[in-house]
C-alpha positions as YAML, in Angstrom:
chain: A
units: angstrom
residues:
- id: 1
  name: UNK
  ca: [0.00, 0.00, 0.00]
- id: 2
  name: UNK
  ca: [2.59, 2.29, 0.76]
- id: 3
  name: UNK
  ca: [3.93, 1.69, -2.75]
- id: 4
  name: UNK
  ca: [1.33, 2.44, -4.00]
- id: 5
  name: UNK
  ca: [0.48, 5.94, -2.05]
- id: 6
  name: UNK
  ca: [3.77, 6.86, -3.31]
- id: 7
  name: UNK
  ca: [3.33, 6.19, -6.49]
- id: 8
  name: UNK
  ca: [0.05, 8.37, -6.51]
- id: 9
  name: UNK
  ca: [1.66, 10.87, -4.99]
- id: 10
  name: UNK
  ca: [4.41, 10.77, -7.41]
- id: 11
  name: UNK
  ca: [2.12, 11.30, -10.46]
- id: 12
  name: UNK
  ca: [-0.55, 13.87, -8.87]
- id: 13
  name: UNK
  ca: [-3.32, 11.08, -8.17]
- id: 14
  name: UNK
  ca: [-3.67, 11.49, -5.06]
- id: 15
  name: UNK
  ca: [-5.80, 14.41, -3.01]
- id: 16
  name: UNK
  ca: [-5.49, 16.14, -0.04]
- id: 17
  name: UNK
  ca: [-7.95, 14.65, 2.18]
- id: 18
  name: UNK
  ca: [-6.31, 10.78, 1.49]
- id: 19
  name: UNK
  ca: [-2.92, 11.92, 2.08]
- id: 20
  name: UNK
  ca: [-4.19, 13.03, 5.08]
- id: 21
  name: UNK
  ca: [-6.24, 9.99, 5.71]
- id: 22
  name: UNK
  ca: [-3.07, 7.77, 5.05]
- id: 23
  name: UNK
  ca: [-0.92, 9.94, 7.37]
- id: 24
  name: UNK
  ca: [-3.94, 9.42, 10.02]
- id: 25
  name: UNK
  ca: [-3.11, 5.80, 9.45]
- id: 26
  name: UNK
  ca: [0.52, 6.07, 10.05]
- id: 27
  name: UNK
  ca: [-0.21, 7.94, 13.48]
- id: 28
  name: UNK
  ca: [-2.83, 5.14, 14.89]
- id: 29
  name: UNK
  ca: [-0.33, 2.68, 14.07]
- id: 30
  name: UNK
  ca: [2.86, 3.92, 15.44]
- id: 31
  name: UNK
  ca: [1.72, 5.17, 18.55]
- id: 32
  name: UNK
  ca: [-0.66, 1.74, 19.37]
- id: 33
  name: UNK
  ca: [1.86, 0.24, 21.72]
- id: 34
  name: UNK
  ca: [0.90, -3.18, 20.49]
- id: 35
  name: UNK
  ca: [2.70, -2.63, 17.04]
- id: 36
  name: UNK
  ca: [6.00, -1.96, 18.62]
- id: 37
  name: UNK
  ca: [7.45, -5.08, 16.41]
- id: 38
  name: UNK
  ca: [6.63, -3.62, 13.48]
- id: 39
  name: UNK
  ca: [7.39, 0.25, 13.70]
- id: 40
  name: UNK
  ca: [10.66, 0.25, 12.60]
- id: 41
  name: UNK
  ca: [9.07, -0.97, 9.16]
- id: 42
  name: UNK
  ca: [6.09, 1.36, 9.22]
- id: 43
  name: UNK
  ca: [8.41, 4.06, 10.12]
- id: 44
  name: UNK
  ca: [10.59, 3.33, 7.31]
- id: 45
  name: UNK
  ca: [7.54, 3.64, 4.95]
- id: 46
  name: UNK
  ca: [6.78, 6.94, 6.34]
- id: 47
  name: UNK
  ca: [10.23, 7.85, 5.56]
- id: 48
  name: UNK
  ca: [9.90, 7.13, 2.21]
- id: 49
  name: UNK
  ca: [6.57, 8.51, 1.87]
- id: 50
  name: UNK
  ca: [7.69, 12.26, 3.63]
- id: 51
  name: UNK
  ca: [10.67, 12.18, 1.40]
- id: 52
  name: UNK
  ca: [7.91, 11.57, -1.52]
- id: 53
  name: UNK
  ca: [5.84, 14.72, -0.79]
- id: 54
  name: UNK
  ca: [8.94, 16.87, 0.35]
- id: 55
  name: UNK
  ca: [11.04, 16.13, -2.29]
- id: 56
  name: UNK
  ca: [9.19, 17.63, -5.12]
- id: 57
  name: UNK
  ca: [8.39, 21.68, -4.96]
- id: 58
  name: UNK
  ca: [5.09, 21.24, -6.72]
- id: 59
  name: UNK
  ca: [3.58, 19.37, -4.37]
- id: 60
  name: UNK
  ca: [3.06, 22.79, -1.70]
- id: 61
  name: UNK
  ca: [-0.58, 22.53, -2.31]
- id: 62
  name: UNK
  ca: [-0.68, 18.75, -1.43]
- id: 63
  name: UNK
  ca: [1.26, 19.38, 1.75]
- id: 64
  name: UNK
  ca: [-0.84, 22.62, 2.18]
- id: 65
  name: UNK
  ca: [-4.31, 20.37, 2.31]
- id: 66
  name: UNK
  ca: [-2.42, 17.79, 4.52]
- id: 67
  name: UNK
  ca: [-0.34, 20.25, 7.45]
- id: 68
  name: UNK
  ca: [-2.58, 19.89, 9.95]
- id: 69
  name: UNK
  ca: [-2.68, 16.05, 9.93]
- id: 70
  name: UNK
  ca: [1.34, 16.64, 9.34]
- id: 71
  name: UNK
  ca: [1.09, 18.75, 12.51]
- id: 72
  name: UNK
  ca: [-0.23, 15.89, 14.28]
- id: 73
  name: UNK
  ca: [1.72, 13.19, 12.50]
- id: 74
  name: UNK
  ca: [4.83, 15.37, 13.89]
- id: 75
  name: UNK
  ca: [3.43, 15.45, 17.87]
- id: 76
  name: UNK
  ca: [2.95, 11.43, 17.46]
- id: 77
  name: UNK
  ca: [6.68, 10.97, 16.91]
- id: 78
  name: UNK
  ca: [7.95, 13.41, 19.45]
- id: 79
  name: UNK
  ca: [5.69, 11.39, 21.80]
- id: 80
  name: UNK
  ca: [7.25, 8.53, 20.37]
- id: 81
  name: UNK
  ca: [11.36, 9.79, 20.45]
- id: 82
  name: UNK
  ca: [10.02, 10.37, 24.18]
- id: 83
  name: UNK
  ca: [8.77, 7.50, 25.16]
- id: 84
  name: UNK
  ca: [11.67, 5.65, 23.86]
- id: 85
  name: UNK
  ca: [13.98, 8.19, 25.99]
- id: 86
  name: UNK
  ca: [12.30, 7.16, 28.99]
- id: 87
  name: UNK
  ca: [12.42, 3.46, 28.35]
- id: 88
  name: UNK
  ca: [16.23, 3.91, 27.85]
- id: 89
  name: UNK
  ca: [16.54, 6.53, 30.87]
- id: 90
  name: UNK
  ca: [14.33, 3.80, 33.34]
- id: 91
  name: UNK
  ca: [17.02, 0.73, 31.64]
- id: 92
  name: UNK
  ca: [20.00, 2.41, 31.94]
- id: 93
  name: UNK
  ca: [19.14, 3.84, 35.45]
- id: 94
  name: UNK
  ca: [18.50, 0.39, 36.92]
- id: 95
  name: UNK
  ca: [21.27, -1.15, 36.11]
- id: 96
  name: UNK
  ca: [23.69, 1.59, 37.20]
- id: 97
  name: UNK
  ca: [21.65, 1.10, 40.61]
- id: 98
  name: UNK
  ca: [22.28, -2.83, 40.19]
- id: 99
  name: UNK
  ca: [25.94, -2.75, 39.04]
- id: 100
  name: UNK
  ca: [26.29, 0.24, 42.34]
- id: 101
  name: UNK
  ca: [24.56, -2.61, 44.32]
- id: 102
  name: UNK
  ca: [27.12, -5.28, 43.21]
- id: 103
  name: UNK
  ca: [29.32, -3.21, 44.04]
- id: 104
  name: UNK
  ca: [28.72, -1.97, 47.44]
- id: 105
  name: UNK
  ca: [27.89, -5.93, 48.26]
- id: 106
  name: UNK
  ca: [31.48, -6.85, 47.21]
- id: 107
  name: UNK
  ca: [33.19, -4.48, 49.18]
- id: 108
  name: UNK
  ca: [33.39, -7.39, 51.80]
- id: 109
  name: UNK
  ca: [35.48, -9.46, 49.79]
- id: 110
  name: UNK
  ca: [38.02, -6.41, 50.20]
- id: 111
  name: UNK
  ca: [38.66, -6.51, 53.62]
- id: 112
  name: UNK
  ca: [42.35, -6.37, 52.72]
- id: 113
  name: UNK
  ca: [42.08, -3.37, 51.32]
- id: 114
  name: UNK
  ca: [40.73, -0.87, 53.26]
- id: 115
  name: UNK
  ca: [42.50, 2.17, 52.62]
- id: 116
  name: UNK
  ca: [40.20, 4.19, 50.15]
- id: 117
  name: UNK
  ca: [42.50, 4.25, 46.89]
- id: 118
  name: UNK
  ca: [42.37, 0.63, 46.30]
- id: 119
  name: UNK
  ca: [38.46, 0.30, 46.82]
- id: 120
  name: UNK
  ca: [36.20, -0.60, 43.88]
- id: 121
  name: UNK
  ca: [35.24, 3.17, 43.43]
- id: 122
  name: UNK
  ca: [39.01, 3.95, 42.29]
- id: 123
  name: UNK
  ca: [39.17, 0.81, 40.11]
- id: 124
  name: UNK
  ca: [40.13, 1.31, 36.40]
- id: 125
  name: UNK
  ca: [41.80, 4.98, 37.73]
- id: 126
  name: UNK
  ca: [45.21, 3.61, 38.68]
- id: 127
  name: UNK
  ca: [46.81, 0.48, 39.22]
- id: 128
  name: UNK
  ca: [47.09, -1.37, 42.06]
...
């Protein structure tokens, strides 16, 4: 299908109000969190479809019809980019909190070493 859009859109066969329709489509689909195994396609298809419309001047009156659907195709993947940073933010912050953890538990198996330059906090700074 999104062949197909492009195609239309390529040869002027396509009007506002299905662009905007199809770009609707895009939207319900990338932000239902049940499709997360296929958005990297679908948002490879919208590349190709943006980069469709965009790349040719004469299609400002296309685009013109279309903006505010564009508007709120561009909202969905800020919420998108943003929920992604989150997921990563959450991730990344647990398992500094687990490998801190691990880390704090071990310091028992350093009882040798109790001066604070050879501790596990200093590790990877200098040698021992």
């Amino acid at each position: 299908l999104c062949e197909i859009l492009e195609e239309n859109i390529k040869h002027d066969r396509i009007e506002s109000g299905e662009l905007g329709f199809c770009l609707h489509s895009f939207i319900a689909i990338i932000l239902d969190p049940n499709n997360n195994d296929i958005c990297p396609q679908v948002l490879k298809s919208l590349k190709a479809i943006l980069s469709t419309i965009f790349s040719n001047s004469t299609k400002s009156t296309l685009v013109d019809g279309a903006i505010a659907v564009l508007h709120k195709l561009s909202l969905a993947l800020l919420q998108i980019h943003q929920t992604a940073f989150q997921k990563l933010s959450t991730t990344c912050y647990t398992t500094l909190c687990c490998i801190e953890y691990e880390q704090k538990s071990s310091q028992g198996l350093l009882s040798g070493f109790e001066d604070e330059k050879n501790s596990w906090d200093c590790l990877g700074e200098e040698p021992w």
